[in-house]
Structures are given as structure tokens and as C-alpha cells.
N, C-alpha and C positions, 0 to 999 in steps of 0.2 A: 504494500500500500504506500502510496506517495500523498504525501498530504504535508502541510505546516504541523507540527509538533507542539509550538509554543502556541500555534492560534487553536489548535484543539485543547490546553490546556486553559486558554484564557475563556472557551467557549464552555466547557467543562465548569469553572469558575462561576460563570454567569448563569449557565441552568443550575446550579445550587441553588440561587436566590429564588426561582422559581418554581422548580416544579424537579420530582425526583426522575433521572434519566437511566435510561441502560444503554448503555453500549453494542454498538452490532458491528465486523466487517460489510461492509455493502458497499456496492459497485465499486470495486477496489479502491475503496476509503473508508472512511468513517462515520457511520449514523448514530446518532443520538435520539434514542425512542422514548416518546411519554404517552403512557398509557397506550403501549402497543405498536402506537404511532408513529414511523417519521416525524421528526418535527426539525431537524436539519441536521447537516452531515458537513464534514470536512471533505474538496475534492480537491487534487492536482495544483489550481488555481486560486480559491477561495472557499467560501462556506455558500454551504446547501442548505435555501431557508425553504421550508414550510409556509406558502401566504396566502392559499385555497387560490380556488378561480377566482374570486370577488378581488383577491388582493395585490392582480397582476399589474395593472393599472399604475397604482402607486410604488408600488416595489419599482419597477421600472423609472418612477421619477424621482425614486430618492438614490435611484444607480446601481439599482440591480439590472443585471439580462439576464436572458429566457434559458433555461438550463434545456440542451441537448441530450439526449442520450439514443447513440445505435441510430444517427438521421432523424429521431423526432423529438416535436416541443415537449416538455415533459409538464402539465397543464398543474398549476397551481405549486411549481416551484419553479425558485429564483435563485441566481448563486450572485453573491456579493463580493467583488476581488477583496484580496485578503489587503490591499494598498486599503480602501476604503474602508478598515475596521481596525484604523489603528490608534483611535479615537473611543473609550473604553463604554463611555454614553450610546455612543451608535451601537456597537456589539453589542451592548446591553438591549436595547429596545430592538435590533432584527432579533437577536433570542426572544425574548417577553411576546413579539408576534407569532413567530416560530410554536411557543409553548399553549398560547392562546387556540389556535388554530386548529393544532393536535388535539386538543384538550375541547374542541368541540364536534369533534369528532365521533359519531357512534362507538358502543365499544366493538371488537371485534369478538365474533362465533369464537369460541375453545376450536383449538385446533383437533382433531384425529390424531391420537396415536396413531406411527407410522409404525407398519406392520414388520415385524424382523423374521425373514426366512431364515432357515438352520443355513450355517455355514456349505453345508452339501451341497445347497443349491442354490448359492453364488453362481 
């Protein structure tokens, strides 16, 4: 995984104050789940905010762009270059959205146990 180090620790730092996160490898980086959720991730170049469809609009005018993934838009996330969050107020409030957003989110179905075959029949 390729990511900023120090800016997942400072993003890490900031969801404390809000809302308790887990950890997940995703799209070879770094996702931060609340309640299940995405709510933003560390990628290559910056952080991956969570801003639903309704929140494309403005993310775009405070300087985010449209996060890519595999050729398509990927709808209701935004990635913020890591230059624009080195200002500890901004990184505070794209998380606070980010956590917002997750957090209104249905919960998700219990997943299925995934079934384990006997080694035999690998």
C-alpha cells in the first residue's frame, strides 16, 4: 500500500474526536470504517472523503475532485490532495463530513458466514 503515513496518522487523530473507526486494507490503501461504512480512506495522492451524492457539488468547490477508480466516477466520493490538508481545521471538518455521512447511513445486513470446505477439496 502506498499512501502518506503521517497524513493517515493525522486522519486517524481526527476521527478520535468523532466517531470510533476501524481500519481496513482497500483499494491498495487505507479505509477508515464507521459503522460499517467507508467514511474515507488514504490513496497514492490524498485522502478519500465520504460526501454522498448531495455532497458532490460543494466538495468540488472547497477543492476536492471526482475520485476514479478502474475508468469510473466513483458517485458520492471525493479525494482531497494531501497539499490541501495541511491546515489541521480543514482535515478536521473533510473528516467531521466524512463521519457525518457514514453515520447516516443504513446499517448494513450481518454478513453470511463464509462456508469453509475441508482442505480435500481445495
Amino acid at each position: 500500500m502506498v499512501y502518506d503515513e503521517s497524513l493517515a496518522a493525522r486522519v486517524r487523530s481526527a476521527l478520535a474526536e468523532h466517531a470510533p473507526a476501524e481500519e481496513k486494507a482497500m483499494f491498495g490503501g487505507l479505509a477508515f470504517m464507521v459503522d460499517d461504512h467507508m467514511a474515507c480512506g488514504m490513496t497514492g495522492d490524498g485522502l478519500m472523503i465520504r460526501v454522498g451524492p448531495d455532497g458532490h457539488d460543494e466538495a468540488q468547490a472547497r477543492g476536492a475532485r471526482e475520485m476514479h477508480m478502474h475508468g469510473r466516477t466513483m458517485t458520492g466520493f471525493m479525494v482531497v490532495p494531501a497539499a490541501d490538508l495541511a491546515d489541521e481545521t480543514v482535515l478536521d471538518r473533510w473528516v467531521a463530513q466524512a463521519v457525518e455521512v457514514a453515520r447516516s447511513l443504513p446499517p448494513k445486513p450481518p454478513r453470511r458466514p463464509r462456508s469453509r470446505r475441508p482442505a480435500a477439496d481445495r
